[in-house]
C-alpha positions in Angstrom: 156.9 59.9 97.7 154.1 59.6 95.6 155.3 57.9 92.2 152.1 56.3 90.6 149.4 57.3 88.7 146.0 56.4 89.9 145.0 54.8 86.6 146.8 52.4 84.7 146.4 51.9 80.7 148.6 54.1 79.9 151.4 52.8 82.0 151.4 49.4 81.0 151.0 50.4 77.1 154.2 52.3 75.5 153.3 56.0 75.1 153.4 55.3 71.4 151.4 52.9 71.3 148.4 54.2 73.8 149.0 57.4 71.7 148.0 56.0 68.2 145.5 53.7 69.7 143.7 56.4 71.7 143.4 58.8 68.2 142.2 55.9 66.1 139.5 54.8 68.3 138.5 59.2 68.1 139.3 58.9 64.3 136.5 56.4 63.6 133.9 57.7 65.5 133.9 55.2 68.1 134.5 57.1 71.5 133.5 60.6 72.6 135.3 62.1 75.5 132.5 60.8 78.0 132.6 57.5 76.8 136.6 57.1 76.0 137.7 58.6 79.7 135.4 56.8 82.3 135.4 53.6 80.1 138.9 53.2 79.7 140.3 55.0 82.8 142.7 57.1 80.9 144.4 59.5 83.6 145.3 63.2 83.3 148.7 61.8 82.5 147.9 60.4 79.4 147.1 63.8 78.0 150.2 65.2 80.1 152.7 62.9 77.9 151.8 65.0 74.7 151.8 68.3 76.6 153.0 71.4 74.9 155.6 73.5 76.4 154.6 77.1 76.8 157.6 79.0 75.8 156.1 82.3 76.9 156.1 80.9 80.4 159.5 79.7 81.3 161.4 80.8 84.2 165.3 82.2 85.2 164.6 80.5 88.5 166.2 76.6 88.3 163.1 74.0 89.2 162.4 72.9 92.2 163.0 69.3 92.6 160.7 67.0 92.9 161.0 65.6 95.9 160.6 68.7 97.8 157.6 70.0 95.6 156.0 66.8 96.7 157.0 66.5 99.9 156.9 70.1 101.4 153.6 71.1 101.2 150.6 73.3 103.5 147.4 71.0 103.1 145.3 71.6 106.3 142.8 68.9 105.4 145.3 66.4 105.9 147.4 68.4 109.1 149.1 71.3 110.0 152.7 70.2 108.9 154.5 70.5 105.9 155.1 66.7 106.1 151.2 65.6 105.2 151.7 63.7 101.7 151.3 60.3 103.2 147.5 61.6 104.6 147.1 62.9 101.3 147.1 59.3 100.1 143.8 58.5 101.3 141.9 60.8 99.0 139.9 59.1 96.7 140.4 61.2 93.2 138.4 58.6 91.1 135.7 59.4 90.2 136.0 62.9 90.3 132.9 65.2 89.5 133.6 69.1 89.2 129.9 71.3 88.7 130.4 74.9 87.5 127.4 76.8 88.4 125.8 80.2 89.1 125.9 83.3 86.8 126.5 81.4 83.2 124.9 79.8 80.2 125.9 76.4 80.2 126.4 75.0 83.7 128.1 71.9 84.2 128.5 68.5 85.9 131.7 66.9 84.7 134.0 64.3 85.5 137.6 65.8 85.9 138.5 63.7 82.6 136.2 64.6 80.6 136.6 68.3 81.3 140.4 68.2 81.0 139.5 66.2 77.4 137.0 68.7 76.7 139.8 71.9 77.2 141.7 70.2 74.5 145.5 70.4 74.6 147.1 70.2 78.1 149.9 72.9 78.1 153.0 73.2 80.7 153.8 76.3 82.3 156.7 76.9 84.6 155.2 79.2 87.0 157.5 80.9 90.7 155.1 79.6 93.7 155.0 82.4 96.7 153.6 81.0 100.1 152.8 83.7 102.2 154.6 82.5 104.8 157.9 83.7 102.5 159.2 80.5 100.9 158.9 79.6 97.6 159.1 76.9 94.7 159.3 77.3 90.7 157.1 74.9 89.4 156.5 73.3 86.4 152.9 72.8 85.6 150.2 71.2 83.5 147.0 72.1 82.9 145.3 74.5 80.9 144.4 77.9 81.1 141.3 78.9 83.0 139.7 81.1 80.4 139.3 78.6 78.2 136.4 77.2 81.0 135.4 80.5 81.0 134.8 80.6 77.3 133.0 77.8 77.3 130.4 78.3 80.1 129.9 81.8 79.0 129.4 83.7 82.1 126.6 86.2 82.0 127.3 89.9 82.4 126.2 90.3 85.6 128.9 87.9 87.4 131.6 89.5 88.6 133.1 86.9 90.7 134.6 83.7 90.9 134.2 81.3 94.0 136.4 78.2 94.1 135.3 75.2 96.3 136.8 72.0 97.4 135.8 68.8 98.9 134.1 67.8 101.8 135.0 64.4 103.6 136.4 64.3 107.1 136.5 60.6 107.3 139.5 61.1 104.6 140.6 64.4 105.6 141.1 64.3 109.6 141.8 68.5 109.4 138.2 68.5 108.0 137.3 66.8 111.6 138.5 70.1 113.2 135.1 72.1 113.4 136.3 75.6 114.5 138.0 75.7 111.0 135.4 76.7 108.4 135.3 73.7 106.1 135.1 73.2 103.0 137.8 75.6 102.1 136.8 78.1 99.7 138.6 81.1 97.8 137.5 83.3 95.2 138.4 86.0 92.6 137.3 88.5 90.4 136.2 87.9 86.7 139.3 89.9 85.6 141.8 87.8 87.9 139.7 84.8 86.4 140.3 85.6 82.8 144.1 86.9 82.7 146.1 84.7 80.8 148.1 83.5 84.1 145.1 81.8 85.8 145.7 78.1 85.0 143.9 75.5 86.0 146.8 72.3 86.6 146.3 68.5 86.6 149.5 67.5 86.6 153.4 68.7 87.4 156.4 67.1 87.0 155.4 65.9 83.5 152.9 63.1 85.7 149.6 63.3 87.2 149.3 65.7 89.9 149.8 64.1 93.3 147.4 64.4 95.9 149.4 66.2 98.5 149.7 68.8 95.3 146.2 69.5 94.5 145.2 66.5 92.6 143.1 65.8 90.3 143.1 69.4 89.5 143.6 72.5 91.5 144.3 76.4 91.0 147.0 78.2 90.1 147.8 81.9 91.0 151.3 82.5 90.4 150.9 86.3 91.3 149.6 86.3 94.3 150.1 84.1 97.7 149.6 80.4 97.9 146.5 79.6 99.7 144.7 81.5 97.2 145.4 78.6 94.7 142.7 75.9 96.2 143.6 72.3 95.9 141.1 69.5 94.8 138.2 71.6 93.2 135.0 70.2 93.2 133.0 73.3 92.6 133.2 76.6 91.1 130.7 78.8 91.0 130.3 82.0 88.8 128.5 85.5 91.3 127.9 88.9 91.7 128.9 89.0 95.2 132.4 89.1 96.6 133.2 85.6 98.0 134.5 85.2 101.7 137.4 82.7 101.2 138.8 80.1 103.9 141.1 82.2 106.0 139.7 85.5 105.8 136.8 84.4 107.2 139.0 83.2 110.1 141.7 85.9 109.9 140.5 89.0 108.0 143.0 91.0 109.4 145.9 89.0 108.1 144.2 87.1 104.8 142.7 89.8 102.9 141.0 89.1 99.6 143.4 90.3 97.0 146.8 88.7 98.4 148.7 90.1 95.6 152.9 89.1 96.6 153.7 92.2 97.7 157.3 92.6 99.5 156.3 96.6 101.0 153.1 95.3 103.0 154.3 93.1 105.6 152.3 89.9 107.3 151.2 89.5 110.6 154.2 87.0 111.4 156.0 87.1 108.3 157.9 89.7 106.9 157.5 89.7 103.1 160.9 91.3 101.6 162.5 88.3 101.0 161.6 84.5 100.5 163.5 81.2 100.4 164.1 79.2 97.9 163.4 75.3 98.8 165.7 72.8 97.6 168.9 71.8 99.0 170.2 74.3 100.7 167.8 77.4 101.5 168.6 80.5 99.4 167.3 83.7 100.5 166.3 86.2 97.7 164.6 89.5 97.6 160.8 88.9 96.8 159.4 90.8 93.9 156.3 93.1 93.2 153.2 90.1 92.4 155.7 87.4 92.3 158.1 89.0 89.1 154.4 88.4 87.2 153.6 92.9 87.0 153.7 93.3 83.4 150.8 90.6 83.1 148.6 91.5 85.9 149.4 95.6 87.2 146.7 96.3 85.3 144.0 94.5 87.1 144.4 96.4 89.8 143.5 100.4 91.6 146.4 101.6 93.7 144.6 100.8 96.9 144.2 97.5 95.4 147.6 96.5 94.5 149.0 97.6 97.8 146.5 95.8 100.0 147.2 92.2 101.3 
């Protein structure tokens, strides 16, 4: 299982210590967040350690444990089995440069340090994970919330869409050597879905940097609708006025529509969606609920057509 992070300071440093180091250096004047990052390889965890519990997002549903959030996992870069976090291993995270682009004011080009330094506190939410092919986790993420990227590249009034990309490397990722699938995978969403309070963008889980077979070094999170609208590994997002055609439903239209709102009435092509299973120990079956239990937060987003279509 993957147990390290992919830097070190702060591992060999008590927290307490790397802590009150890390503000003093900020204190005097002597590092900015593109100089402090980079230069002194901090990782996502560092920020993680003095994470703030959301208490707005906790969760009836006990955690998953570990072991099978990191261990169970749909990845097709790395292979068609749950059982890809060894493949996952080979990704090279660092450096990391995101680029936000298209329809805003400030565009950027950013490594993934310096933009979760520049989001300011890292927050953990425990958000209920629905794949779409009816299992399910409870997660407890870290990140920060998306609209608070949003905010600060100031999208311009015209962009009505968000498009989500990851990487590109098939000498890494032999799924990616796989041409009939359309590679790099892509998803998108509205400006709305973008700027509700449950779009999250996570970096780490588990209180630790996000492992790679997970979505590191950062990665979306949905917790409303299906799970392979959450892309892993962002490397670009882009802000549009046209409706982006994401991974599957450029393969499978019929069965990966754009909204994929959890939805236990419409059915999928080869899974039925009233109930899911709970991963852990032993698999326990429960009734799946309307967008994931999240309706208060989201029904609103959406027309009646919407809301019922997959």
């Amino acid at each position: 299982m993957y147990k390290k992070s992919i830097y070190k300071d702060n591992m060999i440093t008590p927290s307490n210590i790397f802590f009150e180091r890390r503000n003093l250096l900020k204190s005097l004047g002597l590092i900015s967040s593109s100089f402090l990052l980079p230069s002194l390889k901090i990782s996502a965890f560092a920020d993680t350690l003095s994470s703030k519990k959301n208490q707005e997002f906790l969760n009836k549903r006990p955690l998953t444990q570990e072991k099978f959030a990191t261990t169970y996992n749909n990845y097709y870069e790395f292979g068609s089995s749950k059982n890809i976090w060894r493949s996952a291993q080979k990704l090279k995270i660092n450096p990391w440069i995101i680029s936000v682009d298209g329809m805003v004011e400030k565009p950027l080009e950013i490594n993934v340090l310096d933009l979760i330094d520049l989001m300011g506190q890292i927050e953990e939410r425990v958000y209920r994970h629905r794949c779409v092919e009816a299992w399910a986790m409870t997660l407890p993420w870290l990140g920060f919330e998306f609209s608070k990227l949003i905010d600060y590249v100031k999208p311009l009034n015209n962009a009505k869409y968000v498009k989500f990309e990851t990487f590109l490397d098939p000498k890494v990722a032999r799924g990616q050597k796989q041409k009939w699938y359309p590679w790099p995978y892509t998803e998108g969403i509205t400006i709305e879905e973008a700027s509700n309070v449950l779009t999250f963008m996570a970096t780490g889980i588990y209180g630790k940097d996000l492992p790679k077979q997970n979505g590191a070094p950062i990665r979306l999170v949905l917790p409303w609708k299906y799970g392979f609208k959450s892309i892993k590994s962002i490397k670009k997002i882009t802000f549009t006025d046209k409706i982006p055609l994401s991974f599957w439903e450029s393969l499978q239209p019929t069965e990966y529509g754009f909204w994929a709102n959890v939805n236990p009435n419409i059915p999928h092509a080869r899974w039925s969606q009233e109930t899911e299973k709970l991963i852990g120990e032993e698999i326990k079956v429960v009734p799946t609920q309307l967008f994931n239990g999240y309706e208060e937060y989201v029904e609103h987003l959406y027309t009646k057509d919407q809301k019922y279509y997959f």
